[in-house]
PyMOL Python script that loads the backbone (N, CA, C, O; Angstrom):
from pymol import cmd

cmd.read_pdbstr("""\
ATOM      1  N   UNK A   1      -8.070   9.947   7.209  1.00  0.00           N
ATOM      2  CA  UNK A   1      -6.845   9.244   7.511  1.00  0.00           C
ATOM      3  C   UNK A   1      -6.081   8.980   6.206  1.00  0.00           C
ATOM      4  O   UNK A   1      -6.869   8.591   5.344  1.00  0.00           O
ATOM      5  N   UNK A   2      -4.867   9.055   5.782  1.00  0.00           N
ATOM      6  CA  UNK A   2      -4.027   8.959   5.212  1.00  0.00           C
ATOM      7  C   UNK A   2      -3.816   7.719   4.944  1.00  0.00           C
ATOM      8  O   UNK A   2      -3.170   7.077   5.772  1.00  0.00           O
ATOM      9  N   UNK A   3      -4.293   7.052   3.736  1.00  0.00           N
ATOM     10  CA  UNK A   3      -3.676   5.799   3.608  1.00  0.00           C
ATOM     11  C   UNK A   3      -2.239   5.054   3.746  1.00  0.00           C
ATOM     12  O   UNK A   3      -1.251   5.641   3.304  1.00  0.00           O
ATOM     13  N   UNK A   4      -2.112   3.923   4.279  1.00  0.00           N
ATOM     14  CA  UNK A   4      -1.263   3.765   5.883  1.00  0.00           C
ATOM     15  C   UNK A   4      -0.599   1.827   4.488  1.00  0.00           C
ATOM     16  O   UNK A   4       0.348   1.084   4.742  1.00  0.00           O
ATOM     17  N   UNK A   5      -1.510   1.717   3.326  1.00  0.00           N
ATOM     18  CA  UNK A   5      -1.340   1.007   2.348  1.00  0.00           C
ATOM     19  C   UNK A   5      -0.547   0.436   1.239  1.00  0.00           C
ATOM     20  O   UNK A   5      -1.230   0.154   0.254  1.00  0.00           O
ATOM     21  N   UNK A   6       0.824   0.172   1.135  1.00  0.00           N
ATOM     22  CA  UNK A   6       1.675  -0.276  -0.372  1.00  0.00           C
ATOM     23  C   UNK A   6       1.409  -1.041  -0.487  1.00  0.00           C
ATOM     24  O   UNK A   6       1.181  -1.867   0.397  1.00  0.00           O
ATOM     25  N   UNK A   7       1.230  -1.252  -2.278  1.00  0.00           N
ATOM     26  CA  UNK A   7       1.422  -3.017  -2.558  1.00  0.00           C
ATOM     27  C   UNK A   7       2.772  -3.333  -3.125  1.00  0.00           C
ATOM     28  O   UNK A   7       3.466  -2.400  -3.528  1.00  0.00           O
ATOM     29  N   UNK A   8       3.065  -4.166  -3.170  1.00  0.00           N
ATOM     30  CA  UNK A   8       4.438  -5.193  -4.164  1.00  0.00           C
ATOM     31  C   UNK A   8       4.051  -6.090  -4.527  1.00  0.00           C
ATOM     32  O   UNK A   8       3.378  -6.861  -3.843  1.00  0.00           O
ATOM     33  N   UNK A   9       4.379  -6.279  -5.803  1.00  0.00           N
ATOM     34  CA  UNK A   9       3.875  -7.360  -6.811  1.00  0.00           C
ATOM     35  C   UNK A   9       5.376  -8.222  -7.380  1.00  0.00           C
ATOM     36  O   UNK A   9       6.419  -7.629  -7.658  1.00  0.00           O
ATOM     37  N   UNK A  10       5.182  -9.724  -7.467  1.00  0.00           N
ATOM     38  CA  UNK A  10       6.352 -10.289  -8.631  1.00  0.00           C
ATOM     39  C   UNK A  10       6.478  -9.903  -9.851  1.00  0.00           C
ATOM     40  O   UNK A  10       5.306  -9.747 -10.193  1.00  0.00           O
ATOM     41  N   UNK A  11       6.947  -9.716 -10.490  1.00  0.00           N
ATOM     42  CA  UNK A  11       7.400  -9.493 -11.685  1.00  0.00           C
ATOM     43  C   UNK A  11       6.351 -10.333 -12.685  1.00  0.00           C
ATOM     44  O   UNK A  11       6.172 -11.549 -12.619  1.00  0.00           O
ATOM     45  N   UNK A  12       5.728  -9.469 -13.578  1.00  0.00           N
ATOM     46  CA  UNK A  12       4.690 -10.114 -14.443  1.00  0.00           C
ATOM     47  C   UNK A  12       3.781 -10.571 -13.865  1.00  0.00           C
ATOM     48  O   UNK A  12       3.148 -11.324 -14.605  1.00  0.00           O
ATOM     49  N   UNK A  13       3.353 -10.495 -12.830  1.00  0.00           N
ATOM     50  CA  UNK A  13       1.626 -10.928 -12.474  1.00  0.00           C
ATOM     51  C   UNK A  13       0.667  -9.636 -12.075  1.00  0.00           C
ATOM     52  O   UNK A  13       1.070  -8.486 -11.895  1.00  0.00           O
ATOM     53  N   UNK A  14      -0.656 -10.091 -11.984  1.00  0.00           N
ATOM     54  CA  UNK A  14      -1.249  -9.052 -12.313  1.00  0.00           C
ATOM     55  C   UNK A  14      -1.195  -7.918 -10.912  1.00  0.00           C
ATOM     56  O   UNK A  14      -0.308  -8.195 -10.106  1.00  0.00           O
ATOM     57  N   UNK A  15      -1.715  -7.178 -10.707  1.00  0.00           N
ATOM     58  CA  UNK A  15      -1.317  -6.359  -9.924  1.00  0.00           C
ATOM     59  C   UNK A  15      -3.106  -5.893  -9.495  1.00  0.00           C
ATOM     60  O   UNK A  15      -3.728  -4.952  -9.988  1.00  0.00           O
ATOM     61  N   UNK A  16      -3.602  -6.854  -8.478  1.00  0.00           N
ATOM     62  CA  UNK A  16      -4.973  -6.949  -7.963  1.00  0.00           C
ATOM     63  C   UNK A  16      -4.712  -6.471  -6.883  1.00  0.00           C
ATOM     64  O   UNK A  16      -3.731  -6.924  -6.293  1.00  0.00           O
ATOM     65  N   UNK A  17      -5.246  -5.743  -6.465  1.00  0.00           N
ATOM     66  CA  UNK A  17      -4.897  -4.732  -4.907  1.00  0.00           C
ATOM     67  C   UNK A  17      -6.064  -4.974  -4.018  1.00  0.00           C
ATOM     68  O   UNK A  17      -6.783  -4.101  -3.532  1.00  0.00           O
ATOM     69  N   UNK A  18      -6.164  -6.202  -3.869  1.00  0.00           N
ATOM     70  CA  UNK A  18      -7.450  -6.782  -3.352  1.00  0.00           C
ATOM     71  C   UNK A  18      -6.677  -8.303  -2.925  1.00  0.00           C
ATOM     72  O   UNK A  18      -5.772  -8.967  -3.431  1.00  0.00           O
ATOM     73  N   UNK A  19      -7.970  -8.517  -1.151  1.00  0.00           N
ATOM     74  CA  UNK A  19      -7.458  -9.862  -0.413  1.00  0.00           C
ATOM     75  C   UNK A  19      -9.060 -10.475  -0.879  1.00  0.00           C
ATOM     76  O   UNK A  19     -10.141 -10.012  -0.515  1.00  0.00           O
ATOM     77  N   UNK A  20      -8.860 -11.459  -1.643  1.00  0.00           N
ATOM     78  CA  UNK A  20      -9.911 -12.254  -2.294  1.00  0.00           C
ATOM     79  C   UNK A  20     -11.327 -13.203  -1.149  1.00  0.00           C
ATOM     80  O   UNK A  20     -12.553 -13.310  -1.129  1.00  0.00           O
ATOM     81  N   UNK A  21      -9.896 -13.787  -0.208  1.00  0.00           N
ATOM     82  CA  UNK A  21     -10.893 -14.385   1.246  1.00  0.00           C
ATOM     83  C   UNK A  21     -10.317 -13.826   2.283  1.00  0.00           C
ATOM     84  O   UNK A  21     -10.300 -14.688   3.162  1.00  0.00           O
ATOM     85  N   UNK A  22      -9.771 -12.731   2.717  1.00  0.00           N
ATOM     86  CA  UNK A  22      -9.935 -11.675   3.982  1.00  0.00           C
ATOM     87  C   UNK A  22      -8.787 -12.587   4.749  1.00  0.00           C
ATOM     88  O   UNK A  22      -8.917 -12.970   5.912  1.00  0.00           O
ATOM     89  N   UNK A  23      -8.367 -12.691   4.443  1.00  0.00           N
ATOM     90  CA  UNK A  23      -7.470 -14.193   5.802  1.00  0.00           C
ATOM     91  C   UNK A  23      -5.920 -12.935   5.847  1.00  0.00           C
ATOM     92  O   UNK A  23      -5.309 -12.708   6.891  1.00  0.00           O
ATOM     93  N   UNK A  24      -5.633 -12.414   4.752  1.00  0.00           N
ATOM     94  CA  UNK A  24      -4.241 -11.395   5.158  1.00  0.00           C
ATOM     95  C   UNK A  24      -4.856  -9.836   5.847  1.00  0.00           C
ATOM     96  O   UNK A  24      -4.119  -8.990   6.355  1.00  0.00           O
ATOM     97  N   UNK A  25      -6.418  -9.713   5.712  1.00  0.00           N
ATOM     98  CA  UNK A  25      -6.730  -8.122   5.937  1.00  0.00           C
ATOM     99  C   UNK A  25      -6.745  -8.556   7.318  1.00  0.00           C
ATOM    100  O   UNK A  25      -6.145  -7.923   8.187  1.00  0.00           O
ATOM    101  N   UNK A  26      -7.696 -10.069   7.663  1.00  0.00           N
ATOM    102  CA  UNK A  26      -8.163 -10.188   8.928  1.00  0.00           C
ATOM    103  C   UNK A  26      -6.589 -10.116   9.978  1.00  0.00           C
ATOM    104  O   UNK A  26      -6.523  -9.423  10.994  1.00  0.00           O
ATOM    105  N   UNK A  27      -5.629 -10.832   9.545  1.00  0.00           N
ATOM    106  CA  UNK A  27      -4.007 -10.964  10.236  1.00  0.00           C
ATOM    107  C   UNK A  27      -4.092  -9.534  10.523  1.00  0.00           C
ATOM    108  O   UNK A  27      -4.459  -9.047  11.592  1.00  0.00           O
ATOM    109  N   UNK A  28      -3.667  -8.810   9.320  1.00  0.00           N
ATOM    110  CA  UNK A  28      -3.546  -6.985   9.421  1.00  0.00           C
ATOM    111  C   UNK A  28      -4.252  -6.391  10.213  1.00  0.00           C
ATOM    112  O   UNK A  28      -3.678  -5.523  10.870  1.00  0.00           O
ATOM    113  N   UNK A  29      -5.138  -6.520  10.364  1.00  0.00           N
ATOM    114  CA  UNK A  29      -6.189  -5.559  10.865  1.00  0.00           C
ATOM    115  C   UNK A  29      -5.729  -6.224  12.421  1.00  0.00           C
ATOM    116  O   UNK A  29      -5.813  -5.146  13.010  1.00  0.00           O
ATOM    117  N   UNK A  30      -5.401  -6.981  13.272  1.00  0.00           N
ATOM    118  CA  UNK A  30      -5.304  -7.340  14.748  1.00  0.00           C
ATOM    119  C   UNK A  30      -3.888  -6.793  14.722  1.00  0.00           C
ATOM    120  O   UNK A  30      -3.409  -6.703  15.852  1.00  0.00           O
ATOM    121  N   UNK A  31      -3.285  -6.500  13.980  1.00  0.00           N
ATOM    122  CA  UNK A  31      -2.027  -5.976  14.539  1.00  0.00           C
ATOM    123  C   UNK A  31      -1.699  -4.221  14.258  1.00  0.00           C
ATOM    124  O   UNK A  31      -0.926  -3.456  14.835  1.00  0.00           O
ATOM    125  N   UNK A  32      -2.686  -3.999  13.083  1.00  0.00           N
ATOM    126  CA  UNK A  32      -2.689  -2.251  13.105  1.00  0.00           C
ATOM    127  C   UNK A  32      -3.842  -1.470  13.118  1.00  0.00           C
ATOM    128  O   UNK A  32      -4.030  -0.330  12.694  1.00  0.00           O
ATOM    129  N   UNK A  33      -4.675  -2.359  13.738  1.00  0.00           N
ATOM    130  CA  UNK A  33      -6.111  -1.519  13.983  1.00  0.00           C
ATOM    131  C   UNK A  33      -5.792  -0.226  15.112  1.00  0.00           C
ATOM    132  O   UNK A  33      -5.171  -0.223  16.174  1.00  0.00           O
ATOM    133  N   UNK A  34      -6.634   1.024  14.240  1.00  0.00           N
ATOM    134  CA  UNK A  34      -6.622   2.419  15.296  1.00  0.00           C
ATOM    135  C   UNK A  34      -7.039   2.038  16.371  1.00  0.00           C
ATOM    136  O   UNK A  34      -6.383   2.463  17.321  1.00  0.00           O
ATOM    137  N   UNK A  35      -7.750   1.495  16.578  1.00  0.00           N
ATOM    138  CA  UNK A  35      -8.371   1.270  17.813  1.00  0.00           C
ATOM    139  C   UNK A  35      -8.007   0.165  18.725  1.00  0.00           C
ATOM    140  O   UNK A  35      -8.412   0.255  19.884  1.00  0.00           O
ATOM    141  N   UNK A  36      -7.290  -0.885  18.373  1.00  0.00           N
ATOM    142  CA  UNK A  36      -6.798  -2.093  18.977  1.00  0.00           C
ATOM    143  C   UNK A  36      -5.838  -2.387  18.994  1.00  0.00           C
ATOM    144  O   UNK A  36      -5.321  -3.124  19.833  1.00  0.00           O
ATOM    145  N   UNK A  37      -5.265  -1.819  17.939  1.00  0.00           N
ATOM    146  CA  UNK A  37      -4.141  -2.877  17.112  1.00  0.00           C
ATOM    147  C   UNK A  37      -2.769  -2.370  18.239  1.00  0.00           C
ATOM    148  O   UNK A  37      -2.784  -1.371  18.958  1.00  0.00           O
ATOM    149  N   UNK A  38      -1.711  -3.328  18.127  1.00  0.00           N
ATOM    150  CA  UNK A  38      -0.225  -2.864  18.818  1.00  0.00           C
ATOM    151  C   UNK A  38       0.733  -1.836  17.722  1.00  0.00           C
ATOM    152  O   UNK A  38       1.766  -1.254  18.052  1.00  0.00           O
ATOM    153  N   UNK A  39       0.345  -1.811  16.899  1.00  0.00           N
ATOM    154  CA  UNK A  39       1.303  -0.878  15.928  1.00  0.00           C
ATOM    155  C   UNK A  39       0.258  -0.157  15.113  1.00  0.00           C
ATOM    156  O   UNK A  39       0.204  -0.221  13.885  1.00  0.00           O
ATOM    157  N   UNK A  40      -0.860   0.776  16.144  1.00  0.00           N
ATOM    158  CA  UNK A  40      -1.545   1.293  15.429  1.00  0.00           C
ATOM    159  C   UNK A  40      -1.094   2.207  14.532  1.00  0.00           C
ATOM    160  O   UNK A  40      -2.027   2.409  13.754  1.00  0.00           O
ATOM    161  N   UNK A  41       0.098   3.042  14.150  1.00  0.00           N
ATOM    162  CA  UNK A  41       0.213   4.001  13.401  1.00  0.00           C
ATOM    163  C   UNK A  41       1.349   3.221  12.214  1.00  0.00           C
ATOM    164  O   UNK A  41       2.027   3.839  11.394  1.00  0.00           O
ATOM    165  N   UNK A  42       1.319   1.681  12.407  1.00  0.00           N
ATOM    166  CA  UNK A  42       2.100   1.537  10.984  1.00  0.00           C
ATOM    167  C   UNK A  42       1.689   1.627   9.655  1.00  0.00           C
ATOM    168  O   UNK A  42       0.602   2.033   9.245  1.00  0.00           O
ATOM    169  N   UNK A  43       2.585   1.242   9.051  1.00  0.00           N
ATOM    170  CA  UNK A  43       2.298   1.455   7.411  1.00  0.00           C
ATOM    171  C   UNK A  43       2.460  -0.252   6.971  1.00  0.00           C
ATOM    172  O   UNK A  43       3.284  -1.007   7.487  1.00  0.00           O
ATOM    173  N   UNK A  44       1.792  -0.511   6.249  1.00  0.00           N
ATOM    174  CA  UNK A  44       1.413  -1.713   5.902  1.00  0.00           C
ATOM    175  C   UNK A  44       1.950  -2.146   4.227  1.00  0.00           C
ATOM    176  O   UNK A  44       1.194  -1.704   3.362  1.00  0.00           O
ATOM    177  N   UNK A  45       2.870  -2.759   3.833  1.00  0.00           N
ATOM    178  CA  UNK A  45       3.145  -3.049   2.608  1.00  0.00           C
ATOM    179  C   UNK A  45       2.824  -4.534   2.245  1.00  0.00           C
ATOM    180  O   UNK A  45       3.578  -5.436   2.608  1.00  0.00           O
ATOM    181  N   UNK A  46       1.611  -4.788   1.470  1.00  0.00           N
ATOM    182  CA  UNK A  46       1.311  -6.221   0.795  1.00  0.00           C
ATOM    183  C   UNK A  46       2.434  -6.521  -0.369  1.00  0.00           C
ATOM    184  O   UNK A  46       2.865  -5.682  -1.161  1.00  0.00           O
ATOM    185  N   UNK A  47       2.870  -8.128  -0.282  1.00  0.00           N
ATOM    186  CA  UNK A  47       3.334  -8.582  -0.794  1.00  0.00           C
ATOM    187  C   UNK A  47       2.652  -9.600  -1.695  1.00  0.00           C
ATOM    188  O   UNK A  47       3.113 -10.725  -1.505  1.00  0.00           O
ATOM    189  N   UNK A  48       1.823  -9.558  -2.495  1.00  0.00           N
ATOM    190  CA  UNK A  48       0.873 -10.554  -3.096  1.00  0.00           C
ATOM    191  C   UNK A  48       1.360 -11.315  -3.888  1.00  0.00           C
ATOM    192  O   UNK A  48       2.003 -10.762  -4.780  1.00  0.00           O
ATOM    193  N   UNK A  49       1.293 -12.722  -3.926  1.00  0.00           N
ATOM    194  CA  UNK A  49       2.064 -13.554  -4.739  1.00  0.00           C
ATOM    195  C   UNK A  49       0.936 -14.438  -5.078  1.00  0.00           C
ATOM    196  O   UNK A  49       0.377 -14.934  -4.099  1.00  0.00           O
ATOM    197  N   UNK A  50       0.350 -14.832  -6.538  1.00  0.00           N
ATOM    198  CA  UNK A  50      -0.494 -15.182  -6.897  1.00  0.00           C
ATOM    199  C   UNK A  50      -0.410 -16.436  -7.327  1.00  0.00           C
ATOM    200  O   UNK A  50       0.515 -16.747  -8.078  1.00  0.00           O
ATOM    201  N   UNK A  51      -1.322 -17.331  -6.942  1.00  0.00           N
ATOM    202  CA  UNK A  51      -0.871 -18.885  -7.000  1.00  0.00           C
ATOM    203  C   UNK A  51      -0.983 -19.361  -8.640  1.00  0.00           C
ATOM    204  O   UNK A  51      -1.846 -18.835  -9.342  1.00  0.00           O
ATOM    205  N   UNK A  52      -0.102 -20.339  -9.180  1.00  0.00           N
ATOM    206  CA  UNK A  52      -0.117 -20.883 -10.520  1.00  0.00           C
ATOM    207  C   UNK A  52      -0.990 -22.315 -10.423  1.00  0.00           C
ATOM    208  O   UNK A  52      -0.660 -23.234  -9.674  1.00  0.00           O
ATOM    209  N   UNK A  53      -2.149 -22.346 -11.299  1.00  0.00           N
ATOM    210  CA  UNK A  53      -2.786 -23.555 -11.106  1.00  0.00           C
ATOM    211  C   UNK A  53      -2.652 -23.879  -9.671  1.00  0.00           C
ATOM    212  O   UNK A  53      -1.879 -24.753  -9.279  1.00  0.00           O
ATOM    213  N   UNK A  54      -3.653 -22.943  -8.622  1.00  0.00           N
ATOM    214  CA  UNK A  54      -3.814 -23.359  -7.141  1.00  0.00           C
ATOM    215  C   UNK A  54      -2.767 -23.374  -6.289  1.00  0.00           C
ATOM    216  O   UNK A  54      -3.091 -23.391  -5.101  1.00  0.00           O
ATOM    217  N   UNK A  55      -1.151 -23.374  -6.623  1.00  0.00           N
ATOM    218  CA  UNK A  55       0.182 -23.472  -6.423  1.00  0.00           C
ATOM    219  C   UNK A  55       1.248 -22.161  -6.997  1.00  0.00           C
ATOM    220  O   UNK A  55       1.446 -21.377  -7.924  1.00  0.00           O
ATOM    221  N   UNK A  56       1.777 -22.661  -5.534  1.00  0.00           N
ATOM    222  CA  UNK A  56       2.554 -21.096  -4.934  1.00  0.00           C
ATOM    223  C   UNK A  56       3.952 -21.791  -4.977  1.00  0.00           C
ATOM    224  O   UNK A  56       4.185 -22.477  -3.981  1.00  0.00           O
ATOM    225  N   UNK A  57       4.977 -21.751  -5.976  1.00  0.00           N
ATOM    226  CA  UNK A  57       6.192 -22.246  -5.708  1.00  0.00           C
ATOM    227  C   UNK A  57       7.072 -21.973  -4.834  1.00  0.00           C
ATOM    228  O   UNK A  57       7.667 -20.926  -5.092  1.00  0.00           O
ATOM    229  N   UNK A  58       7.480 -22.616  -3.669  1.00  0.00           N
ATOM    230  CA  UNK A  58       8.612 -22.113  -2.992  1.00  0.00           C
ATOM    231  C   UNK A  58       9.774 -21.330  -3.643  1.00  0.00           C
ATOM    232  O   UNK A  58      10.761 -20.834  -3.099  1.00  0.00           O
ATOM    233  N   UNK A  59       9.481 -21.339  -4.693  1.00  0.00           N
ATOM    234  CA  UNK A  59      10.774 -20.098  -5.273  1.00  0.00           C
ATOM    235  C   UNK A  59      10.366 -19.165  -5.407  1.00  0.00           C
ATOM    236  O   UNK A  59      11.182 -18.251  -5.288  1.00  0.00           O
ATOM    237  N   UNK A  60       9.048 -18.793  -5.699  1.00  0.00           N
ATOM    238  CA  UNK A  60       8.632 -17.756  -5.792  1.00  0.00           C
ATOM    239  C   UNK A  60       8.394 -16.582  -4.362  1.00  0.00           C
ATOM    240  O   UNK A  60       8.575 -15.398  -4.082  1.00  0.00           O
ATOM    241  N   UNK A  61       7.816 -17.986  -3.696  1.00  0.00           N
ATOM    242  CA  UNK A  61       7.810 -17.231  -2.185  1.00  0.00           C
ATOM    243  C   UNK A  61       9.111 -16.461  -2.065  1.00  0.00           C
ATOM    244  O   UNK A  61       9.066 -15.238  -1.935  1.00  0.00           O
ATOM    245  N   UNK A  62      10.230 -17.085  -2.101  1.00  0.00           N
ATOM    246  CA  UNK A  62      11.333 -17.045  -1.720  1.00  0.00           C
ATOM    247  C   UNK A  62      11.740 -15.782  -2.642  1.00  0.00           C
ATOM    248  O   UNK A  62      12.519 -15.004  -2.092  1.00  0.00           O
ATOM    249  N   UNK A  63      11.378 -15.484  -3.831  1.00  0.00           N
ATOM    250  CA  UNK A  63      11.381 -14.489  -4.797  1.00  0.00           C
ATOM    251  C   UNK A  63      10.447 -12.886  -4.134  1.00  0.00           C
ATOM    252  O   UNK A  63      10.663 -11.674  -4.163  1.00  0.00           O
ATOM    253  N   UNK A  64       9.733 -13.491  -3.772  1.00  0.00           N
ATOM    254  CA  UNK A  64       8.826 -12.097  -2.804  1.00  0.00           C
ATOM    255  C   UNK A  64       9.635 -11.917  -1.428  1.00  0.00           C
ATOM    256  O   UNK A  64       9.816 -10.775  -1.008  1.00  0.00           O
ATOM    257  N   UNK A  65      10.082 -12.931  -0.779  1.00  0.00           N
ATOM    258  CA  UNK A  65      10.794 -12.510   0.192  1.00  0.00           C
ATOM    259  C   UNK A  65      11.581 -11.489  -0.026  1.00  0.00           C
ATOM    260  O   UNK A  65      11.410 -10.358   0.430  1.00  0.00           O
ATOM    261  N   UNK A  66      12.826 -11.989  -1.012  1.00  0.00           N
ATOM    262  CA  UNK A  66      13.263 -11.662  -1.628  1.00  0.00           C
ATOM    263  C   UNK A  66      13.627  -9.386  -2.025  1.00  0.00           C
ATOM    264  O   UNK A  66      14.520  -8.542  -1.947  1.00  0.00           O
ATOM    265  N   UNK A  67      11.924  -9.564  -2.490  1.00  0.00           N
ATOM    266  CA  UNK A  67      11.658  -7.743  -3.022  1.00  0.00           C
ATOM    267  C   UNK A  67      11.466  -7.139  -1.972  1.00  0.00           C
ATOM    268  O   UNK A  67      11.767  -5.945  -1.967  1.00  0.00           O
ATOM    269  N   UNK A  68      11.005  -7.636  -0.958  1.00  0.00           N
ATOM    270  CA  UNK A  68      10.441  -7.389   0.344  1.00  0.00           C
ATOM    271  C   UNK A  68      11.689  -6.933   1.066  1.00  0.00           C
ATOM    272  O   UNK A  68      11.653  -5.703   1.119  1.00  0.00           O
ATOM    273  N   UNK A  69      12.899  -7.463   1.710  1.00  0.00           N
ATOM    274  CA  UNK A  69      14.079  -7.229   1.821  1.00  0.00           C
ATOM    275  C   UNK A  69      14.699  -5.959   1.135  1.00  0.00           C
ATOM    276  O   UNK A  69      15.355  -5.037   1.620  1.00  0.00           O
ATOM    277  N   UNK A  70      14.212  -6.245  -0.363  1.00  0.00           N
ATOM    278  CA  UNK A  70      14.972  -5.149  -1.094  1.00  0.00           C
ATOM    279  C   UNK A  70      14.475  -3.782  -0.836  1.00  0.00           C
ATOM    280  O   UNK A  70      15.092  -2.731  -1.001  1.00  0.00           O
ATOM    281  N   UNK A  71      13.179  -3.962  -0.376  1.00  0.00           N
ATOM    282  CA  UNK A  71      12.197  -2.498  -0.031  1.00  0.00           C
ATOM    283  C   UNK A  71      12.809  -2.227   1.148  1.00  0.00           C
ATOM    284  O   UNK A  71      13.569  -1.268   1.285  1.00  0.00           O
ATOM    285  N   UNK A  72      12.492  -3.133   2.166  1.00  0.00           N
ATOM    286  CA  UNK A  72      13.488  -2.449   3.781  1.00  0.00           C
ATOM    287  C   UNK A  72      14.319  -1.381   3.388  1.00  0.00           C
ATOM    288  O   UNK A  72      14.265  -0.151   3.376  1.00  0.00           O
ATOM    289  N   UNK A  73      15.307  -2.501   2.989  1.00  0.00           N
ATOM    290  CA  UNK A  73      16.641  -1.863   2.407  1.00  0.00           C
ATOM    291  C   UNK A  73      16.589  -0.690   1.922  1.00  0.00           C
ATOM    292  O   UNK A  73      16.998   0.376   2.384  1.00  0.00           O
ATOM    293  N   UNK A  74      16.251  -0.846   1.303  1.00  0.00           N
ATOM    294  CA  UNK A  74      16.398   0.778  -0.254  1.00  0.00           C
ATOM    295  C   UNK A  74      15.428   1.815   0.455  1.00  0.00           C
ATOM    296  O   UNK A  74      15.314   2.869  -0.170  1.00  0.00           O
ATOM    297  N   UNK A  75      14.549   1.707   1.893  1.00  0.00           N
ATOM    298  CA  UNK A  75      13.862   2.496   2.739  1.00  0.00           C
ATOM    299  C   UNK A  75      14.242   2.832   4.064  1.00  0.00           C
ATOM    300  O   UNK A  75      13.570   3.358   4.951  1.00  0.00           O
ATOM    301  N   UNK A  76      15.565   2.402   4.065  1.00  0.00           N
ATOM    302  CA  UNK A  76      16.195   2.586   5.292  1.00  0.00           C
ATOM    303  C   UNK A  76      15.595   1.940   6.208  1.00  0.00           C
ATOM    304  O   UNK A  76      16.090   2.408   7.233  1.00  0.00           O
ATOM    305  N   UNK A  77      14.712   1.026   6.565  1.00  0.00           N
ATOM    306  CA  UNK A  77      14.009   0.696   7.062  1.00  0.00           C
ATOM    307  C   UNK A  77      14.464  -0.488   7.896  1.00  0.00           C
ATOM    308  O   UNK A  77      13.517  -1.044   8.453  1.00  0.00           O
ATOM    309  N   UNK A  78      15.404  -0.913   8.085  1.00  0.00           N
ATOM    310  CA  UNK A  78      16.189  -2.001   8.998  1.00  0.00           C
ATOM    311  C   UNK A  78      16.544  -1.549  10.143  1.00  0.00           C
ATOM    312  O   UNK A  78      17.249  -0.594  10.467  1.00  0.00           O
ATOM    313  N   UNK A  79      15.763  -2.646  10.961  1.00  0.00           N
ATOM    314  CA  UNK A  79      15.644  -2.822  12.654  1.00  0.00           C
ATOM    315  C   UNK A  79      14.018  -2.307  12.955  1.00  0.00           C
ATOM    316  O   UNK A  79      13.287  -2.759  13.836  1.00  0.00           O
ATOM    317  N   UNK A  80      13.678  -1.237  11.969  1.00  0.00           N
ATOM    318  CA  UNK A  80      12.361  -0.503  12.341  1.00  0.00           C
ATOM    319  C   UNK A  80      11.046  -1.690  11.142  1.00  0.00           C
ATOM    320  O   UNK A  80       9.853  -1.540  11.403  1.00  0.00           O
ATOM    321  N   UNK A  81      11.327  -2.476  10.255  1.00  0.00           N
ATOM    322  CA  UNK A  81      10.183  -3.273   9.767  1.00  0.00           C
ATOM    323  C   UNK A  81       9.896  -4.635  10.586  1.00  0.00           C
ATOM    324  O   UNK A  81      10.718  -5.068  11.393  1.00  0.00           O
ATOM    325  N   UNK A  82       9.006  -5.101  10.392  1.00  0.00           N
ATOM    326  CA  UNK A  82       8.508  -6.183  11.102  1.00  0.00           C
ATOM    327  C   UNK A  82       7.614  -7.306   9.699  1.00  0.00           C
ATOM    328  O   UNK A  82       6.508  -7.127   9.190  1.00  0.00           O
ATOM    329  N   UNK A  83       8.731  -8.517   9.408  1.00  0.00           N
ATOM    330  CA  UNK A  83       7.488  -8.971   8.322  1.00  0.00           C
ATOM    331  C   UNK A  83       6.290  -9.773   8.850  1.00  0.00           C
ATOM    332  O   UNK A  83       6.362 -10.231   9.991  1.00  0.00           O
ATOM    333  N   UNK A  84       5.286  -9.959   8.165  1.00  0.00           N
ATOM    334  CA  UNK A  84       4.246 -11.333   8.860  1.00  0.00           C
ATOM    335  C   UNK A  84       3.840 -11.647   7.389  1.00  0.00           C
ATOM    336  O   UNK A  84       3.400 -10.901   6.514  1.00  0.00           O
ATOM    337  N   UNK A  85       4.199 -13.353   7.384  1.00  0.00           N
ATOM    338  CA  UNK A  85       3.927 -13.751   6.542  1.00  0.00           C
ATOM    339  C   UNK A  85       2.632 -14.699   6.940  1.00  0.00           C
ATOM    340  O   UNK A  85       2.540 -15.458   7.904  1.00  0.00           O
ATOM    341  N   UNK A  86       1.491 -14.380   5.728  1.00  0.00           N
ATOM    342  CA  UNK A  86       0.473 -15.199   6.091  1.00  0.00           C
ATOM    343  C   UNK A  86       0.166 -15.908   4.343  1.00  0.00           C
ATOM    344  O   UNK A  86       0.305 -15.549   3.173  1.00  0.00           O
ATOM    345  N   UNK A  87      -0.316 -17.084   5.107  1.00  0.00           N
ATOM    346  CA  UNK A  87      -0.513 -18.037   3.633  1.00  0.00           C
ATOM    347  C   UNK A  87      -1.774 -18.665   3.592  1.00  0.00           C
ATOM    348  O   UNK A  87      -2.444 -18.940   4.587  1.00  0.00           O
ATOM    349  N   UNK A  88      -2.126 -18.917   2.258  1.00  0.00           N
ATOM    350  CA  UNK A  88      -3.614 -19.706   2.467  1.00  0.00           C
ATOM    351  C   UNK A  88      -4.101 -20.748   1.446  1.00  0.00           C
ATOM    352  O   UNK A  88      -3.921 -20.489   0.256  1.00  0.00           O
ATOM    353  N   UNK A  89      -4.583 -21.676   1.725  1.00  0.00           N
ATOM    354  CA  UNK A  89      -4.376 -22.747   0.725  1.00  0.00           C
ATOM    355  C   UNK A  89      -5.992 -23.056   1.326  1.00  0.00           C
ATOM    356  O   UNK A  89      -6.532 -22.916   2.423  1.00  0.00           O
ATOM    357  N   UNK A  90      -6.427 -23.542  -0.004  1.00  0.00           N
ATOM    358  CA  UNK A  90      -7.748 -24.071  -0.347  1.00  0.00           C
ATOM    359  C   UNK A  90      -7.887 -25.468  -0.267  1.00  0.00           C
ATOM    360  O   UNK A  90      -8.965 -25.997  -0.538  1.00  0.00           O
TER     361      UNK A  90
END
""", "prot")
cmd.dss("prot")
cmd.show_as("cartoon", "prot")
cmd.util.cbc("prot")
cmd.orient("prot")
């Protein structure tokens, strides 16, 4: 199978292509599993935004929203993307 995988990163953080406690694969995986999922043949783009001292600034969120939009966009991809934002706090 063809990896189905992008990442997007903010500007200057590190670029870990890895879900640390499974809480965004587990979301992903019920909505594009081959076998289950409702949009089994999508393509999946992570938006990883890495917390500062345990903390995720609402600007920053708002800054990933932000690139996320800009990818649609610049992919023709409006009306046909779907975002899901999932968050996780310790």
């Amino acid at each position: 199978m063809q990896t189905r995988i992008r990442w997007l990163f903010l500007p200057n953080e590190p670029q870990n292509e890895s879900d640390e406690n499974g809480h965004g694969t587990c979301v992903t995986s019920k909505v594009t599993s081959t076998a289950y999922g409702v949009a089994k043949n999508a393509n999946i783009v992570v938006m990883k935004v890495h917390p500062i001292d345990d903390y995720i600034a609402v600007s920053r969120y708002i800054e990933a929203c932000a690139i996320v939009a800009r990818d649609i966009e610049s992919r023709g991809l409006q009306g046909k993307a779907v975002i899901c934002s999932t968050l996780n706090g310790e």
